[in-house]
VMD Tcl script that draws the C-alpha trace (Angstrom):
set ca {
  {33.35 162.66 21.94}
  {33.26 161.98 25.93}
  {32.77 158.28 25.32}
  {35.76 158.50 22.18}
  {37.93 160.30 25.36}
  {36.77 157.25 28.10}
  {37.68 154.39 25.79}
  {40.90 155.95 24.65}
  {41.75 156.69 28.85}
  {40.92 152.43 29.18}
  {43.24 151.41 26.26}
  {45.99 153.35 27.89}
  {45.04 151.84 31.42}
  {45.19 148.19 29.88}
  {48.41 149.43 27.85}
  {50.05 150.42 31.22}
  {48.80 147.59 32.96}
  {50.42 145.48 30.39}
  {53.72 147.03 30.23}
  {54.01 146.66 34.03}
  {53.11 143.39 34.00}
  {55.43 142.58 31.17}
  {58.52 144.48 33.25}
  {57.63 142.77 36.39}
  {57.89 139.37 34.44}
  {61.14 140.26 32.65}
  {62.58 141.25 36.53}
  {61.51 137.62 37.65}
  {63.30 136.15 34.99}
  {66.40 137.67 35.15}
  {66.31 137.20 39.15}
  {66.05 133.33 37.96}
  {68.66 134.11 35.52}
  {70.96 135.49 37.95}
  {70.62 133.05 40.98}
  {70.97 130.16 38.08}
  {73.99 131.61 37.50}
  {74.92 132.50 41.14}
  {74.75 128.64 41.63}
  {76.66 127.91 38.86}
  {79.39 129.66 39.99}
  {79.60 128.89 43.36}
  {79.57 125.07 42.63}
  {82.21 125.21 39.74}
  {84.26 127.63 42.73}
  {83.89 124.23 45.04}
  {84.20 121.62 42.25}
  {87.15 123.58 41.65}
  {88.36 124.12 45.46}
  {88.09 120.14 45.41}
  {89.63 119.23 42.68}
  {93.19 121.37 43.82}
  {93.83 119.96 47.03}
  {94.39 116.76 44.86}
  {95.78 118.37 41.68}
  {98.39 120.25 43.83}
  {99.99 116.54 44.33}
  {100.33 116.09 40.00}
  {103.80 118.61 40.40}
  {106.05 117.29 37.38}
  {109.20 117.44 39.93}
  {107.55 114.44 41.43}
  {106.74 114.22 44.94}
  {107.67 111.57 47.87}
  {106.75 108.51 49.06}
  {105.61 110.56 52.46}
  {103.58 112.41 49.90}
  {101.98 109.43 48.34}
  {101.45 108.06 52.02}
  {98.99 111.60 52.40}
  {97.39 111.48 49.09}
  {96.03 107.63 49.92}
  {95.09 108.73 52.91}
  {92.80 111.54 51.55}
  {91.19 109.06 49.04}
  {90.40 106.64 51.72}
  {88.86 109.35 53.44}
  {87.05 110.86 50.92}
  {85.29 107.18 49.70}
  {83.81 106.72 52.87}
  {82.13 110.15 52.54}
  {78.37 110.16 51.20}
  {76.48 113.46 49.95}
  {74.92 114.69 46.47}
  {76.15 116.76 43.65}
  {72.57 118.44 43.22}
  {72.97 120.69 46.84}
  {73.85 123.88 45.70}
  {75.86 124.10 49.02}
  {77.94 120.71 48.26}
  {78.79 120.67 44.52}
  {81.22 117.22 45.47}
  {79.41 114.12 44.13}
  {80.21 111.56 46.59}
  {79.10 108.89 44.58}
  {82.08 109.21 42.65}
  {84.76 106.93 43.98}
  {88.63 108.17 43.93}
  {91.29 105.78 43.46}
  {95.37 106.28 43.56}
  {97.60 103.82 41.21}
  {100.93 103.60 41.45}
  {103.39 101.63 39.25}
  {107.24 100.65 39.07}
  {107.16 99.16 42.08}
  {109.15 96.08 40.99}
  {112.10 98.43 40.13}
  {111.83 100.00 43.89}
  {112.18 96.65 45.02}
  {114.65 95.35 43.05}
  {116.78 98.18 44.47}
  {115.80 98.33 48.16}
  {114.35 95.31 49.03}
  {117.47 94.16 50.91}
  {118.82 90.75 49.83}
  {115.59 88.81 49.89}
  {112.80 89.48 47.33}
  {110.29 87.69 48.97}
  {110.57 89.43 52.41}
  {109.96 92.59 50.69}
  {107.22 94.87 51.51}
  {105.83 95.27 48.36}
  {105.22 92.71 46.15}
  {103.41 93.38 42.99}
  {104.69 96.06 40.50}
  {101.09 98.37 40.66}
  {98.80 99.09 43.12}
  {95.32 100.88 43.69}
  {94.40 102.20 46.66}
  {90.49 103.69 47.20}
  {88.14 102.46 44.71}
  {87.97 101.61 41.30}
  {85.47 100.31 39.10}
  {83.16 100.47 42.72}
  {84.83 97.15 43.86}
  {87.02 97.62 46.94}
  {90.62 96.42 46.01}
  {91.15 94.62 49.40}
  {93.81 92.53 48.06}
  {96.64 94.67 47.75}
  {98.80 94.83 50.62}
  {99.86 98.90 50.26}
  {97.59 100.25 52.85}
  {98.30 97.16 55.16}
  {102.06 97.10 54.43}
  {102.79 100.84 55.18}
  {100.02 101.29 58.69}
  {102.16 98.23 59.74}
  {105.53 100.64 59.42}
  {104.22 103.67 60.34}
  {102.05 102.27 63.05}
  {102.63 99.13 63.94}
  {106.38 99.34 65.01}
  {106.41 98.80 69.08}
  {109.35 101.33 69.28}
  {109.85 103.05 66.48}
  {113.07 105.20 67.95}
  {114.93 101.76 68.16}
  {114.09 100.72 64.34}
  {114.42 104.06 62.96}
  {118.32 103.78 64.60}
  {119.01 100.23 63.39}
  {117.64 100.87 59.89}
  {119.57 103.90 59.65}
  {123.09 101.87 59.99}
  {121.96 99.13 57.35}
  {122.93 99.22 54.13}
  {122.64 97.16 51.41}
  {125.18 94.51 50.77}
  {127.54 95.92 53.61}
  {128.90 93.16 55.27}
  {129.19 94.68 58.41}
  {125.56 95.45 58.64}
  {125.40 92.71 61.74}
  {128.34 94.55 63.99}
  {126.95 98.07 63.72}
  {123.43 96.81 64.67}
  {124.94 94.54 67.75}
  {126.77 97.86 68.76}
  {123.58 99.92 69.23}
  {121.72 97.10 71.01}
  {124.76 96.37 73.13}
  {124.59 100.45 74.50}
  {120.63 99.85 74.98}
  {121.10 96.53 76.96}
  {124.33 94.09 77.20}
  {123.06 91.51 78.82}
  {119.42 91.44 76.35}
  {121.45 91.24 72.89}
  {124.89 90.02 74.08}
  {124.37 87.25 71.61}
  {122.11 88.76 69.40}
  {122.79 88.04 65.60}
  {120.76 88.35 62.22}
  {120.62 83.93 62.35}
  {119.35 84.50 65.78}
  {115.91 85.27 65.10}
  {115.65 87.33 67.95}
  {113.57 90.81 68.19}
  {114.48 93.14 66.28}
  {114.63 90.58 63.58}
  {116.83 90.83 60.70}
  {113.55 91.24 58.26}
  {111.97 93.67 60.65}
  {115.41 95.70 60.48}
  {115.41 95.17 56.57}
  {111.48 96.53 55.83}
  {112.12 99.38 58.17}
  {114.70 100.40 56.09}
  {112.55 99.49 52.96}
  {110.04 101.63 54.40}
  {111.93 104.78 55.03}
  {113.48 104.48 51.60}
  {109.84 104.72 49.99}
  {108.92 107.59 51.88}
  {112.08 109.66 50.69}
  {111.86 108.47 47.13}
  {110.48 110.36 44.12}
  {107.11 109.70 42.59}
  {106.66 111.61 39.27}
  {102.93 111.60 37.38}
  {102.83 108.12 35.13}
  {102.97 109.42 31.68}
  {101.06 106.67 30.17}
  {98.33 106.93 32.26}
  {96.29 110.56 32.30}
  {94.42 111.91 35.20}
  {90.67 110.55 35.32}
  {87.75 113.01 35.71}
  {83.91 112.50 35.83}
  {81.81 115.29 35.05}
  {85.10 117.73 35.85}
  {85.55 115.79 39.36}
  {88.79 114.18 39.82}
  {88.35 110.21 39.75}
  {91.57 108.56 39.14}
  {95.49 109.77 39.62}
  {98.48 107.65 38.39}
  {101.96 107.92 39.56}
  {104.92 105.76 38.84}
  {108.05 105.59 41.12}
  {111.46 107.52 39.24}
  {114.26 106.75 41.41}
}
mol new
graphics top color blue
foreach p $ca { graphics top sphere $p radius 0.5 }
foreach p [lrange $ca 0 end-1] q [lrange $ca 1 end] { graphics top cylinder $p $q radius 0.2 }
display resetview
């Protein structure tokens, strides 16, 4: 009976020993379970943090040329950025390259080019700025056409006042020009003329312009072209110019 009583006190030993053993597993895995899920959570929260400082920019009003100016600008940016998707703390997979198309651009020029087609700032109808398809496209002239406007003007005041008085097909474009550089300095532009060739130069006056009307024109989301993601990270955005 005593040894019946000792065997019966082991089972129930081994049975609780068990049971704890069991429970203290079952806490490990749902301790696994939740920080799985923590992760999971706090990289879709970035992915997602990521994704709507571009998506902000696909508004179907449209947004600006200014706007489109920024938005390169970020994707440039962001492709020279390295890093990993598998860092719980950086859920961004650098290794996927962003690029920025926009289209219609033979229409803008058509309509603010300024006379001369070929002096126009932009010519081809689409371009891609970032990366696509991992090939740098370093032949488009968008990036180097709009850092020369923005950037590259040696007084910017003065153009932004002579552009501002031109207008398309107004024939007395060259007298309201002369009249600004004439209060700057008569003796410098007495004889200045748009045949001249003198700086500012007739073109220089012309892409100015050409350049401010871009940055104040309306960009809408290019319907034939959706947004491009990669494992639910933005890749590609399309916009066409509207008016």
């Amino acid at each position: 009976m005593e040894n019946a009583s000792k065997a019966l006190i082991m089972a129930g030993g081994i049975l609780i020993a068990i049971l704890l053993i069991s429970a203290l597993l079952l806490m490990i895995n749902q301790v696994g379970d939740y920080q799985t899920a923590q992760s999971t959570i706090t990289k879709n929260s970035q992915l997602a943090k990521f994704n709507m400082d571009f998506e902000r920019y696909l508004d179907d009003k449209g947004i600006s040329g200014a706007d489109i100016v920024t938005l390169a600008n970020k994707i440039v940016d962001y492709n020279q950025k390295e890093g990993t998707v598998n860092e719980a703390a950086n859920s961004v997979d650098y290794s996927i390259k962003m690029s920025l198309t926009i289209s219609n651009m033979e229409a803008f020029t058509s309509q603010y080019a300024y006379d001369n087609v070929r002096d126009a700032i932009f010519q081809k109808n689409s371009y891609t700025i970032g990366i696509k398809d991992s090939t740098f496209n370093n032949e488009n002239s968008f990036q180097k056409a709009l850092t020369t406007y923005s950037t590259g003007v040696t007084d910017k005041d003065l153009m932004k006042k002579l552009s501002s008085v031109y207008n398309k097909n107004d024939n007395d474009n060259e007298r309201k020009i002369k009249e600004i550089l004439m209060r700057i300095n008569p003796n410098q532009y007495e004889d200045w003329s748009f045949s001249s060739g003198e700086t500012p130069t007739e073109t220089a006056i012309k892409n100015y312009k050409e350049y401010t009307e871009f940055k104040t024109s309306t960009f809408k989301v290019d319907p034939d072209n959706d947004t491009v993601y990669e494992n639910g990270q933005i890749k590609e955005l399309y916009f066409k110019w509207d008016n």
